[in-house]
TORKOLDO-496077 format. One record per residue (C-alpha): x, y, z. Coordinates in steps of 0.1 Angstrom, whole numbers, always signed. Example, Ala and Ser with C-alpha at 12.3 -4.5 7.8 and 13.67 -1.06 7.14 Angstrom:
TORKOLDO-496077
zagu xx->+123	yy->-45	zz->+78 .
zagu xx->+137	yy->-11	zz->+71 .
This chain:
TORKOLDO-496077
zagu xx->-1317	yy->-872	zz->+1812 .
zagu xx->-1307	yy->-901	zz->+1794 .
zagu xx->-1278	yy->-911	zz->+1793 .
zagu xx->-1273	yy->-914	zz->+1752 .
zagu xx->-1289	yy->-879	zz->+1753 .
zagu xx->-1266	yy->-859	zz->+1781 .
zagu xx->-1235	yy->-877	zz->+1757 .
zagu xx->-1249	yy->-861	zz->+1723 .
zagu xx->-1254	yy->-828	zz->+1746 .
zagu xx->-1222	yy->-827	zz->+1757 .
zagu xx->-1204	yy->-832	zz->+1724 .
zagu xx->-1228	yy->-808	zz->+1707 .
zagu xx->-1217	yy->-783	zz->+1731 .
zagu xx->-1180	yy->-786	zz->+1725 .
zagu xx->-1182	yy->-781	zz->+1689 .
zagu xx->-1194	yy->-754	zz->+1693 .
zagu xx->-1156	yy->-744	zz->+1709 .
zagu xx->-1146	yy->-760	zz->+1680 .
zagu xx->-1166	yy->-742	zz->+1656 .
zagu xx->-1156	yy->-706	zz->+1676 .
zagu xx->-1124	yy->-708	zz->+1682 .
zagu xx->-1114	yy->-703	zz->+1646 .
zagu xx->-1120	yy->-667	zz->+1653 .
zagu xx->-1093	yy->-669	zz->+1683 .
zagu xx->-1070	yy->-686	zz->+1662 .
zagu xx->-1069	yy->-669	zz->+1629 .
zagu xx->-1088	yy->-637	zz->+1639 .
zagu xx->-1074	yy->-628	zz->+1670 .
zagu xx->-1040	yy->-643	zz->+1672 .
zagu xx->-1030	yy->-662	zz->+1638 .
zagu xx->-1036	yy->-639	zz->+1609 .
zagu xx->-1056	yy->-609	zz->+1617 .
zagu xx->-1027	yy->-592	zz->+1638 .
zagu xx->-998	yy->-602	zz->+1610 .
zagu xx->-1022	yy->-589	zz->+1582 .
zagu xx->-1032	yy->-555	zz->+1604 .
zagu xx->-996	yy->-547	zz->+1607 .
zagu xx->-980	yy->-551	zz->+1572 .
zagu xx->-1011	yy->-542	zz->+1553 .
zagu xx->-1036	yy->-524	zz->+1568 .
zagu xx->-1015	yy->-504	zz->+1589 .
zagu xx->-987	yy->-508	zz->+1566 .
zagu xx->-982	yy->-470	zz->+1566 .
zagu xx->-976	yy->-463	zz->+1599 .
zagu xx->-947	yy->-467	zz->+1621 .
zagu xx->-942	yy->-504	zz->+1632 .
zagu xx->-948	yy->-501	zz->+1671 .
zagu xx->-973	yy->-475	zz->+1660 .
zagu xx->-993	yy->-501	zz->+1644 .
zagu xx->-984	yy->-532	zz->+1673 .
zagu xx->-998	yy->-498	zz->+1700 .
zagu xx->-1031	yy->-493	zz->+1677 .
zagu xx->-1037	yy->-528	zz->+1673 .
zagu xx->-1037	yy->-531	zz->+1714 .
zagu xx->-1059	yy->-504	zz->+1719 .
zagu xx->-1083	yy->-520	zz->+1691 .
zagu xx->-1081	yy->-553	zz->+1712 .
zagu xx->-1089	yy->-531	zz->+1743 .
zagu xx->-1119	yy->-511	zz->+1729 .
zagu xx->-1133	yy->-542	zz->+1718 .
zagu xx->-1128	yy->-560	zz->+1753 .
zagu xx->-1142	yy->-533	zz->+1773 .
zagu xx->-1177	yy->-527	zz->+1753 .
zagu xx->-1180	yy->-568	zz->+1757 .
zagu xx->-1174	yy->-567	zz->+1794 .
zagu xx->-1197	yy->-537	zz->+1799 .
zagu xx->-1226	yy->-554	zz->+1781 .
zagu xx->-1223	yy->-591	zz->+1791 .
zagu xx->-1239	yy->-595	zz->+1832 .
zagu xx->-1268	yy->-572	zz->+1817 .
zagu xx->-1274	yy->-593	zz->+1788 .
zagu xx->-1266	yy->-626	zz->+1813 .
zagu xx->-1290	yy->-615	zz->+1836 .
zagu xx->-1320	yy->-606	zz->+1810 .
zagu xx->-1307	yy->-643	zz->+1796 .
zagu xx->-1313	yy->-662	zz->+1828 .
zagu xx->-1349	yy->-641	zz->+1832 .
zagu xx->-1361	yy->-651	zz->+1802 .
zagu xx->-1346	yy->-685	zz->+1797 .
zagu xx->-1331	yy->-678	zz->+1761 .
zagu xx->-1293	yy->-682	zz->+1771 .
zagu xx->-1298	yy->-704	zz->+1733 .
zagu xx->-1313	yy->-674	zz->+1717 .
zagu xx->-1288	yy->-646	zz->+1730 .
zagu xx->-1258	yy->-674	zz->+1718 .
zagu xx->-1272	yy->-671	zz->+1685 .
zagu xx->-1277	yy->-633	zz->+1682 .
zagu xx->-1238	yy->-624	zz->+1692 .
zagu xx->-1228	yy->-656	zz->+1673 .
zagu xx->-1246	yy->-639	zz->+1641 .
zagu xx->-1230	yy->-605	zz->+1650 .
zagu xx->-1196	yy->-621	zz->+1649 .
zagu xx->-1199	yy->-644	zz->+1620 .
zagu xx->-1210	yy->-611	zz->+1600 .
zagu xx->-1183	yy->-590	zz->+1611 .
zagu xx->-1156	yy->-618	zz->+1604 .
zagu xx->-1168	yy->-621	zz->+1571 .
zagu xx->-1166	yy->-582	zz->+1566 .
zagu xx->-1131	yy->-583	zz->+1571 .
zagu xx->-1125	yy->-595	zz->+1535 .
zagu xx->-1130	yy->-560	zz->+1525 .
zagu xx->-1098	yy->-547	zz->+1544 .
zagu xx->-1070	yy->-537	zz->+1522 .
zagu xx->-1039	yy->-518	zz->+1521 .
zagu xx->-1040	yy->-486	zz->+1547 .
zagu xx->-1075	yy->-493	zz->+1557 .
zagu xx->-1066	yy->-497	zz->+1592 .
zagu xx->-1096	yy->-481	zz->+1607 .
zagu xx->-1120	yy->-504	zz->+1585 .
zagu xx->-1098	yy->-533	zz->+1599 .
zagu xx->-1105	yy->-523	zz->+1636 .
zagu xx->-1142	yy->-513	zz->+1635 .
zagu xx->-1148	yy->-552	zz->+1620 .
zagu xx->-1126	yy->-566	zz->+1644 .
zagu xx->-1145	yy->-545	zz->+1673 .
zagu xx->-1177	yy->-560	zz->+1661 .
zagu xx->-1165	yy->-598	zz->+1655 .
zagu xx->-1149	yy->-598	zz->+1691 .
zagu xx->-1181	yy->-584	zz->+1703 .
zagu xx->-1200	yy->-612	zz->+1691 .
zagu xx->-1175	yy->-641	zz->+1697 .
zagu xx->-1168	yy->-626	zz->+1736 .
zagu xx->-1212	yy->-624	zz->+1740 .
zagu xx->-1218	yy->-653	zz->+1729 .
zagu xx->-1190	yy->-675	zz->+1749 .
zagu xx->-1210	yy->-659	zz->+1780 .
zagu xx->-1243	yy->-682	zz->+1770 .
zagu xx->-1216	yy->-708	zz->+1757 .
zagu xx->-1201	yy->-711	zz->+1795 .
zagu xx->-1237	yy->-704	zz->+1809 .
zagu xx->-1248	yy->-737	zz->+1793 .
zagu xx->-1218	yy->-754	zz->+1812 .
zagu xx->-1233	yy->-764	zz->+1847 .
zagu xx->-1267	yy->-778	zz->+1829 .
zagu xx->-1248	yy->-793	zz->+1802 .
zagu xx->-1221	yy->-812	zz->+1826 .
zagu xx->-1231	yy->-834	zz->+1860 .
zagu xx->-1211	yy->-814	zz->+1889 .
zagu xx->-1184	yy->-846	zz->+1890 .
zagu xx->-1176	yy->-838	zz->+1852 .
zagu xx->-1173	yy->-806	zz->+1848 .
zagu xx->-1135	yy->-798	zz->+1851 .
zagu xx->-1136	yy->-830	zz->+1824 .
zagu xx->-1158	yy->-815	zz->+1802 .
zagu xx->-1146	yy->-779	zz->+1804 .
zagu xx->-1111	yy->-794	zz->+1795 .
zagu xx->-1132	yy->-814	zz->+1766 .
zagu xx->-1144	yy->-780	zz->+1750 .
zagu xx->-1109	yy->-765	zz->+1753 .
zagu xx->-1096	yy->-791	zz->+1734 .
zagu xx->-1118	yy->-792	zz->+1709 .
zagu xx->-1115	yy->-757	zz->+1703 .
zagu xx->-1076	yy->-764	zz->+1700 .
zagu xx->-1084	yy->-793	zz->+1674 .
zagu xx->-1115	yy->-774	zz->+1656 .
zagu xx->-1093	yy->-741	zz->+1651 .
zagu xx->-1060	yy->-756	zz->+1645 .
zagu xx->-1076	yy->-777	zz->+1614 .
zagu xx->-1089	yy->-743	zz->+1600 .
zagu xx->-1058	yy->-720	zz->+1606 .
zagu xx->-1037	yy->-751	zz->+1586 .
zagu xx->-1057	yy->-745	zz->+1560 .
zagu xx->-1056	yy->-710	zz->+1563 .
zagu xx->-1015	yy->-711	zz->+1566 .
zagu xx->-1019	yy->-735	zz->+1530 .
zagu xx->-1039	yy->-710	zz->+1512 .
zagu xx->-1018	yy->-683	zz->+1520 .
zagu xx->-981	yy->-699	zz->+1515 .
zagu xx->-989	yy->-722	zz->+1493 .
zagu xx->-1017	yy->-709	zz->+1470 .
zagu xx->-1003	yy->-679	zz->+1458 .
zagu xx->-967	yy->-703	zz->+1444 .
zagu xx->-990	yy->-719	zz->+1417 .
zagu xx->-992	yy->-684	zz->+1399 .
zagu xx->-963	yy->-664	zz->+1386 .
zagu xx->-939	yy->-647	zz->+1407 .
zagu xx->-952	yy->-609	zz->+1396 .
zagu xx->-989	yy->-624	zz->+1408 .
zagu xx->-979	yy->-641	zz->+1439 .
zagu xx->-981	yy->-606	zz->+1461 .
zagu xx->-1015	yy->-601	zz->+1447 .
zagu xx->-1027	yy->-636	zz->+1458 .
zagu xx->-1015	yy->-637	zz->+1489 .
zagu xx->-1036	yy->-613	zz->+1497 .
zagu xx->-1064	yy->-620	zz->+1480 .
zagu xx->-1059	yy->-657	zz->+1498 .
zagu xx->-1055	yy->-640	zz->+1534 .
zagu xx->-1086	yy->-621	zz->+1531 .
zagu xx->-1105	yy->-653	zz->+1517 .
zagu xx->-1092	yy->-671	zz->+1554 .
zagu xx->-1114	yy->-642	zz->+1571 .
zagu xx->-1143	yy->-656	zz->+1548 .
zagu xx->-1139	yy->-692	zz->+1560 .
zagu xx->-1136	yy->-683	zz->+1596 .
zagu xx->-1172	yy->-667	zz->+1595 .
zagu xx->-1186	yy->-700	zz->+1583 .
zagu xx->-1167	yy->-723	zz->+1602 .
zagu xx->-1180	yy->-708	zz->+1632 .
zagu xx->-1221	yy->-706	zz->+1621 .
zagu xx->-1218	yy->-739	zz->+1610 .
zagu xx->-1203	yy->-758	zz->+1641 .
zagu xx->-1227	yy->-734	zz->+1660 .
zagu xx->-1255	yy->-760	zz->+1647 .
zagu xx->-1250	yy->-791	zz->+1665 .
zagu xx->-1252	yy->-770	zz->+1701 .
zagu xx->-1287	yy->-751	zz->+1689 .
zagu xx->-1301	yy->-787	zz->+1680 .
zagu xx->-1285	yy->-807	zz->+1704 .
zagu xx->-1284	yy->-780	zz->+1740 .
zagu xx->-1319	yy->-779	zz->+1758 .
zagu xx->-1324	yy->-742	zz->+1771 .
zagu xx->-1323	yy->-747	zz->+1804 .
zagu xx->-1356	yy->-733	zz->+1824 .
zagu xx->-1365	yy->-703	zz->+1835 .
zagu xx->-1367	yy->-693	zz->+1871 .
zagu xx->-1385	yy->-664	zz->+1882 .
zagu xx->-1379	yy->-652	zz->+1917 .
zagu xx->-1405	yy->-639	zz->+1940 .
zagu xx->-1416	yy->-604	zz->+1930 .
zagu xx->-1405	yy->-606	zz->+1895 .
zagu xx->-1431	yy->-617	zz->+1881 .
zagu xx->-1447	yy->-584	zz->+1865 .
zagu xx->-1409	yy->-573	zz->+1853 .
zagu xx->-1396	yy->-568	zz->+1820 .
zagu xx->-1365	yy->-581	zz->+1809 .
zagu xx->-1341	yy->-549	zz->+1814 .
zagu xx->-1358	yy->-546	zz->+1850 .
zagu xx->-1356	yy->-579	zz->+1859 .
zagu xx->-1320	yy->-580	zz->+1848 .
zagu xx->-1305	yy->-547	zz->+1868 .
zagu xx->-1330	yy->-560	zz->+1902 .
zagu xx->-1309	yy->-591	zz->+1896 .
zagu xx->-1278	yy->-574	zz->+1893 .
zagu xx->-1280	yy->-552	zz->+1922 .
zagu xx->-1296	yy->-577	zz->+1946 .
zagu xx->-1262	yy->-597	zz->+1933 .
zagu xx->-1240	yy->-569	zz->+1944 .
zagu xx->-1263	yy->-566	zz->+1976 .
zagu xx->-1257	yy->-607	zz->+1982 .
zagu xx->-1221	yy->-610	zz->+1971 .
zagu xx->-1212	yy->-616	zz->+2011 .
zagu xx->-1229	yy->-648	zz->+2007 .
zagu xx->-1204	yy->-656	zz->+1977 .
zagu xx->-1170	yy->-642	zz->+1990 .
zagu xx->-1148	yy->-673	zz->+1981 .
zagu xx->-1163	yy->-671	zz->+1939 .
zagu xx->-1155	yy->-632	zz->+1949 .
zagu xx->-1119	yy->-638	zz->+1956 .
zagu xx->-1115	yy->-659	zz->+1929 .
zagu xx->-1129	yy->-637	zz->+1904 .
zagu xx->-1105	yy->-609	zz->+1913 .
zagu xx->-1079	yy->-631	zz->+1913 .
zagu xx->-1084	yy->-647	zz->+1879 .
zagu xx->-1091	yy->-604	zz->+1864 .
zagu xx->-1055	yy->-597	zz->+1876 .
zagu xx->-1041	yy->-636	zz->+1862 .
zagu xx->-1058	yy->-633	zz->+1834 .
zagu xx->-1043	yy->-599	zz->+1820 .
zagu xx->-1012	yy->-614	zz->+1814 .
zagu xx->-1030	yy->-649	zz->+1799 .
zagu xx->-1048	yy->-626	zz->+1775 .
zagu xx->-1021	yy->-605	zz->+1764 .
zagu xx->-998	yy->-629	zz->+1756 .
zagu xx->-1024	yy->-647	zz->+1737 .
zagu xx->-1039	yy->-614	zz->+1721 .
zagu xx->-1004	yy->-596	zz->+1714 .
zagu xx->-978	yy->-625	zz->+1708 .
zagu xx->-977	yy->-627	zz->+1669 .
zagu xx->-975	yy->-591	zz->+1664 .
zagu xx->-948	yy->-583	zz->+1688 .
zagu xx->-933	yy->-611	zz->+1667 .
zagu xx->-940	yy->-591	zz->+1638 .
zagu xx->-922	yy->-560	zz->+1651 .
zagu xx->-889	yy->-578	zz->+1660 .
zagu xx->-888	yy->-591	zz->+1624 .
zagu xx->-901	yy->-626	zz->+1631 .
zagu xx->-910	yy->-645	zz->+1596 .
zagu xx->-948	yy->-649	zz->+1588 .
zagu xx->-942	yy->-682	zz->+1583 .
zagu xx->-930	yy->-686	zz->+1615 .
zagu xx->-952	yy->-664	zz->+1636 .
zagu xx->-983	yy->-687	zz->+1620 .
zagu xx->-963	yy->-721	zz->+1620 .
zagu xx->-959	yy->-718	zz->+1660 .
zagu xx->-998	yy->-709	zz->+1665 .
zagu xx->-1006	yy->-739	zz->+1645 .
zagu xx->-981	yy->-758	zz->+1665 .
zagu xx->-1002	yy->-744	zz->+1695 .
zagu xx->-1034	yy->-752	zz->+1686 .
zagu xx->-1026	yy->-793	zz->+1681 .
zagu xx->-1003	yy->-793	zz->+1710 .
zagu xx->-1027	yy->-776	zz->+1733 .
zagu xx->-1052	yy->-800	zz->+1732 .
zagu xx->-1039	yy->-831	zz->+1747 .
zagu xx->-1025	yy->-809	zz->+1775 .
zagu xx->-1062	yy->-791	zz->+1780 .
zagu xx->-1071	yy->-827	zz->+1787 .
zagu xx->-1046	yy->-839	zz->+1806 .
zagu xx->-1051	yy->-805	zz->+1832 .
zagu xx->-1087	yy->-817	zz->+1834 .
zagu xx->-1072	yy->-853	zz->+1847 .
zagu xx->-1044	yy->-835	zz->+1867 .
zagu xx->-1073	yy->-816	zz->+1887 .
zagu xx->-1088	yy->-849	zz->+1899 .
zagu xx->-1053	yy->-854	zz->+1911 .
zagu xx->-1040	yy->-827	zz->+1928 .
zagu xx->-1068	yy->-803	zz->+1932 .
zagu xx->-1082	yy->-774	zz->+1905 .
zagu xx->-1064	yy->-746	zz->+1925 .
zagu xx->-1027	yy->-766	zz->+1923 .
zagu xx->-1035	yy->-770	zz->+1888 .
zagu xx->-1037	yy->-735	zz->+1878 .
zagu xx->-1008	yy->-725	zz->+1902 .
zagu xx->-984	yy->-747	zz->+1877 .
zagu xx->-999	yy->-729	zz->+1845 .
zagu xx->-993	yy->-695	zz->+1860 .
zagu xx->-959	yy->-706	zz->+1871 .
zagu xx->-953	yy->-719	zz->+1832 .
zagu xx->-968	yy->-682	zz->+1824 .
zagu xx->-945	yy->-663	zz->+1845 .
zagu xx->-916	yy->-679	zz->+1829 .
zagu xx->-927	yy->-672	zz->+1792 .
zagu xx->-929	yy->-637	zz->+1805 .
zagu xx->-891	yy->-636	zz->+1816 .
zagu xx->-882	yy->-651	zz->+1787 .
zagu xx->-899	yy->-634	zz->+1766 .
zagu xx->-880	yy->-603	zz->+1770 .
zagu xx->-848	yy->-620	zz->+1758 .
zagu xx->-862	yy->-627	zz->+1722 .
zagu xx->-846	yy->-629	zz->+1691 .
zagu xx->-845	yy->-654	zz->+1673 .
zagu xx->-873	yy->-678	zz->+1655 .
zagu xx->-863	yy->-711	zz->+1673 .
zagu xx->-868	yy->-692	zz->+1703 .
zagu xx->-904	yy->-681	zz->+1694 .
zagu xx->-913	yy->-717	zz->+1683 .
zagu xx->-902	yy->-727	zz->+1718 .
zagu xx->-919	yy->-703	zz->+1736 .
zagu xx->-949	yy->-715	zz->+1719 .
zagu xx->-944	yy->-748	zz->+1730 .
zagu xx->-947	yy->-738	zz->+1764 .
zagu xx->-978	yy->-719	zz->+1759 .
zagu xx->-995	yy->-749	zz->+1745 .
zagu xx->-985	yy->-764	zz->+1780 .
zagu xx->-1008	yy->-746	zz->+1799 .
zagu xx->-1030	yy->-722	zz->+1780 .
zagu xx->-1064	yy->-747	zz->+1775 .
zagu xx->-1059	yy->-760	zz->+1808 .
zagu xx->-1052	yy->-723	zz->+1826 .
zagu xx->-1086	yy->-712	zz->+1807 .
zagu xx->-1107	yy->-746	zz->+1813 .
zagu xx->-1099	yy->-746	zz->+1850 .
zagu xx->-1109	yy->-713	zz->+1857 .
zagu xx->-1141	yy->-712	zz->+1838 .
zagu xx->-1148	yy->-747	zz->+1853 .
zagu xx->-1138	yy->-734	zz->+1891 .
zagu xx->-1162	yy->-706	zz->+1887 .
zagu xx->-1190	yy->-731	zz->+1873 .
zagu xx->-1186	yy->-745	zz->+1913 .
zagu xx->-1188	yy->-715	zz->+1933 .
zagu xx->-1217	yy->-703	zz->+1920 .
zagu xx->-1254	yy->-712	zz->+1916 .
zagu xx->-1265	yy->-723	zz->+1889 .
zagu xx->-1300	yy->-707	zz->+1879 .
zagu xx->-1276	yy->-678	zz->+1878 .
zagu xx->-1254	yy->-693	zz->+1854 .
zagu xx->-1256	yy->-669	zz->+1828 .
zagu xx->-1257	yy->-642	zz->+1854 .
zagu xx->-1224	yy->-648	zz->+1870 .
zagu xx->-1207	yy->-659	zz->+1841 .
zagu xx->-1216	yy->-626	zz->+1828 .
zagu xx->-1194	yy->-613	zz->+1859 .
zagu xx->-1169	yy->-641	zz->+1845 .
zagu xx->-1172	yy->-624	zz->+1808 .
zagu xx->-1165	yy->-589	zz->+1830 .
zagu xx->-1135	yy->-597	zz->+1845 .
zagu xx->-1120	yy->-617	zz->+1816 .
zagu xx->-1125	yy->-591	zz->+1792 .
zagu xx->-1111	yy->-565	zz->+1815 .
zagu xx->-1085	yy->-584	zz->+1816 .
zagu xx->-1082	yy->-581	zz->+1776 .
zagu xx->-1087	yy->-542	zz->+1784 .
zagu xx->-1059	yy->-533	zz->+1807 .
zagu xx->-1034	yy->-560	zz->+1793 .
zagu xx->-1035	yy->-549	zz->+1754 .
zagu xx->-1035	yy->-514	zz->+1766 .
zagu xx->-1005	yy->-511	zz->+1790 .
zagu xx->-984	yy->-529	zz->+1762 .
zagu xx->-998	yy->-508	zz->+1738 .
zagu xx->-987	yy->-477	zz->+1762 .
zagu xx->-951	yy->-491	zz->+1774 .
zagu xx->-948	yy->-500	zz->+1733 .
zagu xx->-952	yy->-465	zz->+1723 .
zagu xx->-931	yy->-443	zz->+1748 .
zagu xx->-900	yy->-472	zz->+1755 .
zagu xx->-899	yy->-477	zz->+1711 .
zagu xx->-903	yy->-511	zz->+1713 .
zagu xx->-921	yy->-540	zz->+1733 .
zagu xx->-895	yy->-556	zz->+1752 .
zagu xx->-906	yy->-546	zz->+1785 .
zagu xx->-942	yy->-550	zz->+1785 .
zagu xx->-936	yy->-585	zz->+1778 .
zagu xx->-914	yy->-591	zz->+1810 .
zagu xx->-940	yy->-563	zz->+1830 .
zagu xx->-961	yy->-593	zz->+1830 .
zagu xx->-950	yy->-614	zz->+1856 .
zagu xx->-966	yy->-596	zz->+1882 .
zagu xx->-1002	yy->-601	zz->+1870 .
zagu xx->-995	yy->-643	zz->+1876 .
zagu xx->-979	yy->-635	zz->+1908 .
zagu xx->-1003	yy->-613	zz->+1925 .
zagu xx->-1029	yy->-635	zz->+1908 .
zagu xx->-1018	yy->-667	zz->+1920 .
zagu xx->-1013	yy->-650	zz->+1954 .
zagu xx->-1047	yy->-641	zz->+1959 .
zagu xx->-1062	yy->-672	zz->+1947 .
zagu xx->-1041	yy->-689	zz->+1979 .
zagu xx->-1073	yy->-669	zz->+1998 .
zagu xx->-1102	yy->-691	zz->+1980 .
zagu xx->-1116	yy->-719	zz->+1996 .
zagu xx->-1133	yy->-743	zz->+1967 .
zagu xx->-1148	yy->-761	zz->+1999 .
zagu xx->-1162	yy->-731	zz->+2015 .
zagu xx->-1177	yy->-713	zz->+1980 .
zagu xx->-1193	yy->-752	zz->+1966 .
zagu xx->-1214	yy->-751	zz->+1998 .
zagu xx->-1227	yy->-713	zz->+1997 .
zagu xx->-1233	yy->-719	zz->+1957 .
zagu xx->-1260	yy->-748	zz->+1969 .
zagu xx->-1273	yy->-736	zz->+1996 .
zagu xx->-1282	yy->-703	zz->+1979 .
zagu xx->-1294	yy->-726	zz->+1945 .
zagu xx->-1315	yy->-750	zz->+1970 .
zagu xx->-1335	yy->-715	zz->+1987 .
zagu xx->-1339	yy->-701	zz->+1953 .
zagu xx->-1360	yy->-734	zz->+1940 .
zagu xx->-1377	yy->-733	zz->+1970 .
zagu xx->-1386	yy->-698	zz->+1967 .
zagu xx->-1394	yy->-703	zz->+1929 .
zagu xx->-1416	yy->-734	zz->+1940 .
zagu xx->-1437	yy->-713	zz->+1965 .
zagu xx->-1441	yy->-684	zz->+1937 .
């Protein structure tokens, strides 16, 4: 490709992070949580509503992890990895946009468009990350993984500041008796510029992103999609032998991951519950989002240094102290710090692992195994979200599923001590170089 072109790919294909991660930011962490709990579950109990929010997060996970290595594999069959990204991307930007129509005690309503939107945003990061091994030359593409994370932390943070302006700020230009009134009507309005943030920033990627070709293997050839797809998936299970290093790792970022996601999934509205300020629960998420970025980068620097695996061993290590400290909460400075340390490590934790499994597996499966990927990440946003949600609800309070999260980095990093990068990088091309030659002789 040349080389002006694989650039303009590249960028194209983080914006489109950029243009996502609005949704993580302002739907699933920033405003959506705050707004659930004192509005649309403003009736019910407040660990009631932090518990029902959790199992929301957790229903929504689990449907995305059951559907995305089908929909990977029918992706990778029929080459439209662009076409299934725009689908889910619709899907989500529709059921953002939705969420305008959420008001006070309309919980249910707030859940069932949340369900939807983290359908579409999870499906379509699984075509998103598929693109990664075409898009980025196998020398770049811890860099370039980094480079989308930290765009998404840019793209998302811009949007959620001027979310946080047009709910704090808006509403003081009215009088006082109106100001309740437009708050909300300003907080329901950020749901509205989510949903086009994210189609807009989608653009560059559909333009810019060639679908990469499709391979069919030998004896596929007659099969439709949906066969194609489950042959694929059990001849997968059948072959995973040949992949046991990507194996290891993918069980060992499921169990690492459940405390990454539910920290990032349930932090502002255990915030909420303790009493935390609004202000401040959405001031430290915006603080995240700008700080996270340089350090998303610099983790994609610190791999060529000392090694992918090292690097995510110091971000679980940052992780497992959060948790401890966590549990000690109570006072605003202490969430704002806490914060900071997230930013630390979050984009490079996520970039890392998505870039490690980009290595250890072959990539005309791309869409395929990062469907696995999608699996075991969203599982991870199933069993997190709900064991808070369940310690939440019979201790009271929140306190201790916060600190019960250590042991997901420690096991976690443990068994990702049992991967060798080395090992899995050579069965990945081997298994990619038999594959063309098969697809060749077909």
């Amino acid at each position: 490709m040349d080389e002006r072109l694989h650039k303009k790919a590249i960028r194209a294909w983080t914006m489109y992070d950029w243009g996502n991660s609005a949704f993580a930011t302002t739907i699933m962490a920033a405003v959506l949580p705050v707004y659930y709990s004192t509005v649309a579950a403003s009736h019910l109990a407040p660990n009631i509503a932090t518990a029902y929010w959790g199992y929301t997060t957790a229903f929504a996970a689990l449907i995305a992890a059951l559907i995305s290595p089908i929909l990977g594999a029918v992706a990778d069959f029929r080459g439209s990895k662009k076409k299934f990204l725009t689908l889910f991307m619709v899907i989500g930007v529709t059921a953002t946009a939705l969420l305008y129509l959420v008001r006070t005690g309309d919980y249910l309503l707030a859940s069932l468009f949340f369900v939807f939107g983290q359908i579409g945003f999870a499906g379509s990061l699984v075509y998103y990350d598929a693109l990664l091994p075409h898009v980025a030359r196998p020398d770049e593409i811890d860099q370039v993984s980094s480079r989308g994370y930290a765009m998404g932390y840019i793209g998302g943070g811009i949007l959620l500041a001027i979310n946080l302006a047009m709910i704090l700020f808006v509403p003081t230009l009215y009088p006082v008796e109106q100001q309740g009134e437009i708050t909300g009507v300003m907080t329901r309005l950020t749901f509205v510029t989510v949903a086009a943030w994210w189609f807009i920033f989608t653009l560059p990627l559909l333009r810019h992103v060639s679908e990469p070709p499709r391979r069919i293997l030998p004896g596929e050839e007659n099969f439709k999609p949906l066969q194609a797809s489950f042959s694929r998936l059990v001849n997968t299970f059948k072959d995973i032998r040949h992949y046991r290093d990507l194996a290891t790792f993918l069980l060992a970022f499921w169990i690492y991951a459940n405390g990454i996601g539910t920290i990032i999934t349930m932090a502002t509205v255990y915030g909420a519950e303790i009493g935390l300020g609004q202000t401040t629960l959405i001031g430290t998420l915006l603080m995240v989002q700008f700080l996270a970025a340089p350090f998303a980068i610099l983790f994609g620097w610190l791999a060529r240094k000392i090694g992918t695996k090292n690097s995510i061993y110091l971000a679980l290590g940052v992780y497992a102290l959060i948790s401890i400290l966590g549990y000690f909460l109570q006072y605003e400075w202490q969430f704002w710090v806490l914060g900071a340390m997230v930013a630390t490590v979050q984009g490079g934790s996520q970039a890392l692992s998505r870039s490690l499994m980009g290595k250890l597996m072959p990539k005309s499966k791309s869409a395929e195994f990062y469907g696995f990927f999608s699996v075991f990440e969203k599982f991870a946003n199933v069993a997190g979200p709900l064991l808070f949600g369940i310690v939440a609800t019979l201790m009271g309070e929140s306190r201790l599923s916060i600190v019960s999260l250590i042991i997901f980095f420690a096991v976690g990093g443990y068994i990702l001590t049992r991967v060798n990068v080395e090992r899995g990088i050579q069965a990945a091309e081997e298994d990619e170089a038999r594959m063309i030659t098969q697809s060749t002789a077909a």
